[in-house]
PyMOL CGO cylinders between C-alpha atoms (Angstrom):
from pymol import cmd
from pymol.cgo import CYLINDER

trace = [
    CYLINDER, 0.00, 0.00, 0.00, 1.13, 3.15, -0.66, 0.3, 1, 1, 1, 1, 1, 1,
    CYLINDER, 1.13, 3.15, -0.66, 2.57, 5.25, 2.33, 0.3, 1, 1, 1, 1, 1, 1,
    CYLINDER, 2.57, 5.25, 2.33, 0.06, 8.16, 2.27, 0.3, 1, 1, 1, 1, 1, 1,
    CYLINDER, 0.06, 8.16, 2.27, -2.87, 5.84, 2.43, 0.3, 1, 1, 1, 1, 1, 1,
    CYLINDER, -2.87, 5.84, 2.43, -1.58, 4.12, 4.79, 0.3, 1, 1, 1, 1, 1, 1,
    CYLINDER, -1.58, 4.12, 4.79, -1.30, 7.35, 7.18, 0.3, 1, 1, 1, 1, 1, 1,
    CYLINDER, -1.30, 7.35, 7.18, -4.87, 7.61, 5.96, 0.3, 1, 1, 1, 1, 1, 1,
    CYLINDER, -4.87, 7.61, 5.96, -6.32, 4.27, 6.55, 0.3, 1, 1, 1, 1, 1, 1,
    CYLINDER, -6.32, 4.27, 6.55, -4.04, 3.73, 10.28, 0.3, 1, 1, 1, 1, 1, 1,
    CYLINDER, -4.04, 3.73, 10.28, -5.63, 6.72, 12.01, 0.3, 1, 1, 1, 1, 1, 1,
    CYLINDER, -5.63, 6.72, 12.01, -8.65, 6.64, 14.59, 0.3, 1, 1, 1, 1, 1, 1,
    CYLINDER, -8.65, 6.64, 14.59, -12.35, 6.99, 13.68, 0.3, 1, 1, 1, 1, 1, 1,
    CYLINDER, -12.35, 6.99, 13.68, -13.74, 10.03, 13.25, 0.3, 1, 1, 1, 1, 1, 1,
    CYLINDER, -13.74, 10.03, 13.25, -9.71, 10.93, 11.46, 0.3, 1, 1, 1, 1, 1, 1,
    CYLINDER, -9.71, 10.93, 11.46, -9.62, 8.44, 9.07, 0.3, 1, 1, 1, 1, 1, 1,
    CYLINDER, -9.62, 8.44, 9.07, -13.22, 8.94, 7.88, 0.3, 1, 1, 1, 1, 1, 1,
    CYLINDER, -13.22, 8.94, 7.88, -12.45, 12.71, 7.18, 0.3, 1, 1, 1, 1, 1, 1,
    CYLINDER, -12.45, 12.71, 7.18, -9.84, 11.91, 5.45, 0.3, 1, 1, 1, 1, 1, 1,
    CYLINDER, -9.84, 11.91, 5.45, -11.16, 9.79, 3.11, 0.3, 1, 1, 1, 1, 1, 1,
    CYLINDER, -11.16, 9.79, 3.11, -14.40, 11.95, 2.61, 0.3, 1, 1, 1, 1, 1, 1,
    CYLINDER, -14.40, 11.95, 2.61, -11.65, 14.95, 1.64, 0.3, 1, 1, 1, 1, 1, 1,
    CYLINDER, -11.65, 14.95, 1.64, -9.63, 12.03, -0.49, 0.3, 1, 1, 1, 1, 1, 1,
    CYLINDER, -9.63, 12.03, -0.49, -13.21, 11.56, -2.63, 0.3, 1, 1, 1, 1, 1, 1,
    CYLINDER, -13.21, 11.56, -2.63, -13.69, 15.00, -3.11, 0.3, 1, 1, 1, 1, 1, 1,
    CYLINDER, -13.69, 15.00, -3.11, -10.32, 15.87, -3.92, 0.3, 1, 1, 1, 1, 1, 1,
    CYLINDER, -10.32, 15.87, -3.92, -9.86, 13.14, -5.99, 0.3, 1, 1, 1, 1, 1, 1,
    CYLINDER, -9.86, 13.14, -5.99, -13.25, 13.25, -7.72, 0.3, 1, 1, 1, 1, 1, 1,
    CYLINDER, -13.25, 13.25, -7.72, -12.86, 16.73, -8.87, 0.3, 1, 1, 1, 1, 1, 1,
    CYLINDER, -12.86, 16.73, -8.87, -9.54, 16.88, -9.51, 0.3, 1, 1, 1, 1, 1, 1,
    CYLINDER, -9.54, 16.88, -9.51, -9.07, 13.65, -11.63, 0.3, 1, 1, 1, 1, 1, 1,
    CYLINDER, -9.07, 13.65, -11.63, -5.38, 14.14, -12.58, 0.3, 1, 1, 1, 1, 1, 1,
    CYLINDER, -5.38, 14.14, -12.58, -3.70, 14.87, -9.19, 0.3, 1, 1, 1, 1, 1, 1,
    CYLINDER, -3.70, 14.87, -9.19, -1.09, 12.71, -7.71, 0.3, 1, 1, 1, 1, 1, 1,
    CYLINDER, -1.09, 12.71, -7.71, -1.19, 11.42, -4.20, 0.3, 1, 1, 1, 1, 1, 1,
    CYLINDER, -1.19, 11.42, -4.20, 2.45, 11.52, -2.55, 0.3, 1, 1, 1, 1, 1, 1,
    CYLINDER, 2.45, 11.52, -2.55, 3.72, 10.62, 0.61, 0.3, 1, 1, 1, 1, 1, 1,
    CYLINDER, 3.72, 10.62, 0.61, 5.96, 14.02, 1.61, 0.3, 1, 1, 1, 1, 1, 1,
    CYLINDER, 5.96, 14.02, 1.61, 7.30, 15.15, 5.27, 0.3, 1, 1, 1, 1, 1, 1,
    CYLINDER, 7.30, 15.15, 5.27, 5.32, 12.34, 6.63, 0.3, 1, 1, 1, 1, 1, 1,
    CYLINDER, 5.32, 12.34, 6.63, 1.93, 13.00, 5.06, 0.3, 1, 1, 1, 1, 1, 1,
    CYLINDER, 1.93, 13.00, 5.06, -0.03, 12.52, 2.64, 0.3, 1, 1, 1, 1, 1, 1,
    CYLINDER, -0.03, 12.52, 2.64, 0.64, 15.42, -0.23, 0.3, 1, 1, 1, 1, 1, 1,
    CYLINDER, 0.64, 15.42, -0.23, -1.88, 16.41, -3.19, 0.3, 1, 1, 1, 1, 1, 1,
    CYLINDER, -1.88, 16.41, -3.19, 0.46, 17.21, -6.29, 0.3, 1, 1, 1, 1, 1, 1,
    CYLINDER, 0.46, 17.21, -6.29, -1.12, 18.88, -9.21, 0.3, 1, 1, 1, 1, 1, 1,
    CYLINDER, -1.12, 18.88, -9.21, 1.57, 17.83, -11.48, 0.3, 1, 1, 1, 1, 1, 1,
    CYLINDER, 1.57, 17.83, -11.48, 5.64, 15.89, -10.65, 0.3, 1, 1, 1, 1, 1, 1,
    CYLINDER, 5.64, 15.89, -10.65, 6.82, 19.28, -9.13, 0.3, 1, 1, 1, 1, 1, 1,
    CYLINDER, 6.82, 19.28, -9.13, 3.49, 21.68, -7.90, 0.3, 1, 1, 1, 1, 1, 1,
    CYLINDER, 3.49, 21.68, -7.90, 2.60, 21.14, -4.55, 0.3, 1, 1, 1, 1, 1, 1,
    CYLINDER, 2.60, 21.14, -4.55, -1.09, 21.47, -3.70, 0.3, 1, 1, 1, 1, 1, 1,
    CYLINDER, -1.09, 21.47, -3.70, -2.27, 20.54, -0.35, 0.3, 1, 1, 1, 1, 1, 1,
    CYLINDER, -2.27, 20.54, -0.35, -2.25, 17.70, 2.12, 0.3, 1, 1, 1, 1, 1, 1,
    CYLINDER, -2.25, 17.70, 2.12, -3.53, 16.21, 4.87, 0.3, 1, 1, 1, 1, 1, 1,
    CYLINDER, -3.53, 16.21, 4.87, -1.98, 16.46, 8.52, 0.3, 1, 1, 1, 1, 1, 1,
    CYLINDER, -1.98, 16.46, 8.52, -3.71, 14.24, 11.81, 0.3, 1, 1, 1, 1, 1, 1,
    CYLINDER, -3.71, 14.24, 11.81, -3.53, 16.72, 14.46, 0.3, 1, 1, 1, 1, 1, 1,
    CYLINDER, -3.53, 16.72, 14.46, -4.59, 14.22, 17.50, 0.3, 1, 1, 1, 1, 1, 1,
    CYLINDER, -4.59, 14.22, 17.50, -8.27, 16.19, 17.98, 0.3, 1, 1, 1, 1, 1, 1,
    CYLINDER, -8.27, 16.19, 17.98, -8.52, 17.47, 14.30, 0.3, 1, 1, 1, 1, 1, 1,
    CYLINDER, -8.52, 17.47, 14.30, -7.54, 16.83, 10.79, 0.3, 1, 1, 1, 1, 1, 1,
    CYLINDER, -7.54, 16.83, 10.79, -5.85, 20.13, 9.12, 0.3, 1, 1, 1, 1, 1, 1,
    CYLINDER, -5.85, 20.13, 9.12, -6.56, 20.12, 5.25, 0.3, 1, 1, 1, 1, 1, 1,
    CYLINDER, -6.56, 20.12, 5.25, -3.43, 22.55, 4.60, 0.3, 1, 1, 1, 1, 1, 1,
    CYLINDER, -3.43, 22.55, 4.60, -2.69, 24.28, 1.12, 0.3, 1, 1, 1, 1, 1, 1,
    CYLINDER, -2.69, 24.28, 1.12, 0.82, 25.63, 0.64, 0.3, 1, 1, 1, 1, 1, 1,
    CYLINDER, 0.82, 25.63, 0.64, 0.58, 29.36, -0.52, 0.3, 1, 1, 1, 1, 1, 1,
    CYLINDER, 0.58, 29.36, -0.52, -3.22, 29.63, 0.92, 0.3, 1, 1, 1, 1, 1, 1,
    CYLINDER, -3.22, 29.63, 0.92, -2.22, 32.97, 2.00, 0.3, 1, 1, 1, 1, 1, 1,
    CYLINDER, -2.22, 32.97, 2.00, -3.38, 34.20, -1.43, 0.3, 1, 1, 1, 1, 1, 1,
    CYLINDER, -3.38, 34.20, -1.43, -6.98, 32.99, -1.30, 0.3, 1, 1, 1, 1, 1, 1,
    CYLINDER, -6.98, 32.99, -1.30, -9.20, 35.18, -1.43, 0.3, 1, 1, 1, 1, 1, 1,
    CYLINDER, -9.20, 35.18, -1.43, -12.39, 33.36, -0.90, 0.3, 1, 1, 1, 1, 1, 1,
    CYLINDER, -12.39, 33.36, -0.90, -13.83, 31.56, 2.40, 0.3, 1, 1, 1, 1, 1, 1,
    CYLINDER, -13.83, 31.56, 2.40, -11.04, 33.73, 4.28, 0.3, 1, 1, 1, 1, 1, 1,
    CYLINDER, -11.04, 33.73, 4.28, -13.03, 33.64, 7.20, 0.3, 1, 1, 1, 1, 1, 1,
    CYLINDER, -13.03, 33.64, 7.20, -12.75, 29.29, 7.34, 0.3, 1, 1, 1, 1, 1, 1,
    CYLINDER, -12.75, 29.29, 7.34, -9.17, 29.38, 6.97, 0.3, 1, 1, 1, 1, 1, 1,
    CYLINDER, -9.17, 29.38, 6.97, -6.84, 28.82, 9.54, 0.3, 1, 1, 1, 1, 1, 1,
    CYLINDER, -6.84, 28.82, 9.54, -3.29, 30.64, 9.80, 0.3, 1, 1, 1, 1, 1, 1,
    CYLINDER, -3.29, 30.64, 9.80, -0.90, 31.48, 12.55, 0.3, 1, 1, 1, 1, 1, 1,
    CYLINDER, -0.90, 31.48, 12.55, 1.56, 28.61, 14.22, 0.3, 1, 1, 1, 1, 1, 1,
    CYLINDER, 1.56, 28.61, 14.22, 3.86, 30.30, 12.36, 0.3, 1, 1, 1, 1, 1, 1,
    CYLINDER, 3.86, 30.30, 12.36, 2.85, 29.54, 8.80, 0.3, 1, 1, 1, 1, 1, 1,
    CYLINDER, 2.85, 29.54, 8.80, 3.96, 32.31, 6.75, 0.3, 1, 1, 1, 1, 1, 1,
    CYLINDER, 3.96, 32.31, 6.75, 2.20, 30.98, 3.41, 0.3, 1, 1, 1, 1, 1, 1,
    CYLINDER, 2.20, 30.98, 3.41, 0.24, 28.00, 4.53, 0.3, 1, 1, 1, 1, 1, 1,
    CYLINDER, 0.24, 28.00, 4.53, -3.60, 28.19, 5.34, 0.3, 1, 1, 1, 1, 1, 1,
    CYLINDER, -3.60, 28.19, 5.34, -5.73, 25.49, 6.23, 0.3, 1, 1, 1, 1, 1, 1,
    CYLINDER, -5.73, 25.49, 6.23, -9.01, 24.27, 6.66, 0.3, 1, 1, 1, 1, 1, 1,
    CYLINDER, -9.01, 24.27, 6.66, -10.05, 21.50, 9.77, 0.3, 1, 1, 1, 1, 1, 1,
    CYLINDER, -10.05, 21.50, 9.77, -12.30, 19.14, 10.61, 0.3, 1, 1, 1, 1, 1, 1,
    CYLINDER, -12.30, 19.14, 10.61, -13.01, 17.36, 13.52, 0.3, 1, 1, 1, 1, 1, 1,
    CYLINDER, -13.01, 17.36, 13.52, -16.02, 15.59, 12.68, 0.3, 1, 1, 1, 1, 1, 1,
    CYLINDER, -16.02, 15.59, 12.68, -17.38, 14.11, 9.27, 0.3, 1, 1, 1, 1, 1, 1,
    CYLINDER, -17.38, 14.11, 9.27, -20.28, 16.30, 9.44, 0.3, 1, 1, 1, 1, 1, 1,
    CYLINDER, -20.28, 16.30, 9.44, -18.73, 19.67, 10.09, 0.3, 1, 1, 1, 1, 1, 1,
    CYLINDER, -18.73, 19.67, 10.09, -17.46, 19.59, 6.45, 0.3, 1, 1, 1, 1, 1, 1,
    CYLINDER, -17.46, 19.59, 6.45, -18.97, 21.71, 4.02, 0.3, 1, 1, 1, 1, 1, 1,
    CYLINDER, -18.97, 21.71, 4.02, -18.27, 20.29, 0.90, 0.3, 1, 1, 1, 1, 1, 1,
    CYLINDER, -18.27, 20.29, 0.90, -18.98, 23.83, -1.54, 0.3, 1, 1, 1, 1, 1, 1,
    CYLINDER, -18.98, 23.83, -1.54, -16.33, 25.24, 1.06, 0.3, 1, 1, 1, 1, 1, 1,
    CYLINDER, -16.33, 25.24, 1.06, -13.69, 22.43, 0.49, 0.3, 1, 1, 1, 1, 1, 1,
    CYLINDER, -13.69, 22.43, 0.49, -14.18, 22.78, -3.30, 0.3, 1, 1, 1, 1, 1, 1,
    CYLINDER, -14.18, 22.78, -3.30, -14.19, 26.55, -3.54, 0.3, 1, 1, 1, 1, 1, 1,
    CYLINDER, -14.19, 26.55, -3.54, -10.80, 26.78, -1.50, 0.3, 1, 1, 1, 1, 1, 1,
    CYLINDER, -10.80, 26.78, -1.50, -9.11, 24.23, -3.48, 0.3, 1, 1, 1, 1, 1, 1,
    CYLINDER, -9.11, 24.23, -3.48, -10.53, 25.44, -7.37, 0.3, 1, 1, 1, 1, 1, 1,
    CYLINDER, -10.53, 25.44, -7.37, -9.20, 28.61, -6.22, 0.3, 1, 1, 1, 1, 1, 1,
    CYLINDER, -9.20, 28.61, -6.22, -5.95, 27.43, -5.11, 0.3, 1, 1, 1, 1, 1, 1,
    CYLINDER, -5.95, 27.43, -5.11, -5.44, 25.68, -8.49, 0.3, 1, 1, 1, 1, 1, 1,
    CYLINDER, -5.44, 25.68, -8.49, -5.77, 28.69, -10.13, 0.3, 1, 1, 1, 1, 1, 1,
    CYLINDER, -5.77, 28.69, -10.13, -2.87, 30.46, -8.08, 0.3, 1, 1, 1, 1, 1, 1,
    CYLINDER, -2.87, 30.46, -8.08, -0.80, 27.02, -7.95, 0.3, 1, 1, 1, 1, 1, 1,
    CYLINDER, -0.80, 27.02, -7.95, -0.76, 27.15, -11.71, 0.3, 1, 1, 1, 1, 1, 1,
    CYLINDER, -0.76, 27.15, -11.71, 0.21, 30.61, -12.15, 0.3, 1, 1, 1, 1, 1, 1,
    CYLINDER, 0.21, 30.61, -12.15, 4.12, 30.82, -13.08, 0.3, 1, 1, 1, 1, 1, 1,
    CYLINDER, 4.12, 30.82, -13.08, 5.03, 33.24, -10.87, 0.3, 1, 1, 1, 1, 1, 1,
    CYLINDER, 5.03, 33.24, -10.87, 4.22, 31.25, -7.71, 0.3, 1, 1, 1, 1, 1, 1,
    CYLINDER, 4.22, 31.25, -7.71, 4.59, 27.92, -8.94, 0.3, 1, 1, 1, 1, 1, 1,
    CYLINDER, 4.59, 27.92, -8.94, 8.51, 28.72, -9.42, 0.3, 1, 1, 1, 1, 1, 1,
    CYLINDER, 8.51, 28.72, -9.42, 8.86, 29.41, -6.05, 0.3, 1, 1, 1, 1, 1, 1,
    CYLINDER, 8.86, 29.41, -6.05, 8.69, 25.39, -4.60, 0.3, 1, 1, 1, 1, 1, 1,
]
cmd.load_cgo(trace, "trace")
């Protein structure tokens, strides 16, 4: 088995079960991305190089983090910053049913759009 679903699949109920509701989603919408195993967790790559967000088990929550979130502009007020992360915003769940699906979707179609733009993309 790979080593990012296995981080997936070896975490504790409710964890796991967000985590594979966001794997769905993610996947299901975004048909072409590549699931990596980087820094210990499971990565979202929109190509070999572009790094587009990932999963991190937080012992009471699951953190859906996007490398250079800081530049979305939409469902600001969801996002998560601080702990130090200059570029990286997140969204997080601790229960199946707190996640909003539009919300997930919107975040990440948005972060494609500044993940594929040259100027950051260069900047891995």
């Amino acid at each position: 088995m790979n080593p990012a679903h296995t981080y997936i699949h070896e975490k504790p109920e409710p964890y796991r079960a967000i985590m594979l509701h966001l794997q769905m989603l993610i996947e299901s919408r975004f048909p072409d991305i590549q699931l990596k195993f980087k820094w210990h967790l499971p990565f979202y790559y929109l190509d070999d190089k572009t790094m587009f967000c990932f999963f991190n088990f937080r012992k009471e929550f699951v953190d859906l983090g996007m490398p250079y979130g800081i530049h979305l502009t939409r469902q600001v007020d969801q996002l998560v910053g601080g702990e130090q992360r200059k570029m990286l915003r997140s969204l997080r769940f601790d229960r199946l049913e707190t996640i909003d699906d539009q919300v997930v979707l919107d975040c990440l179609e948005e972060l494609e759009q500044i993940r594929l733009t040259p100027k950051l993309s260069s900047h891995e």
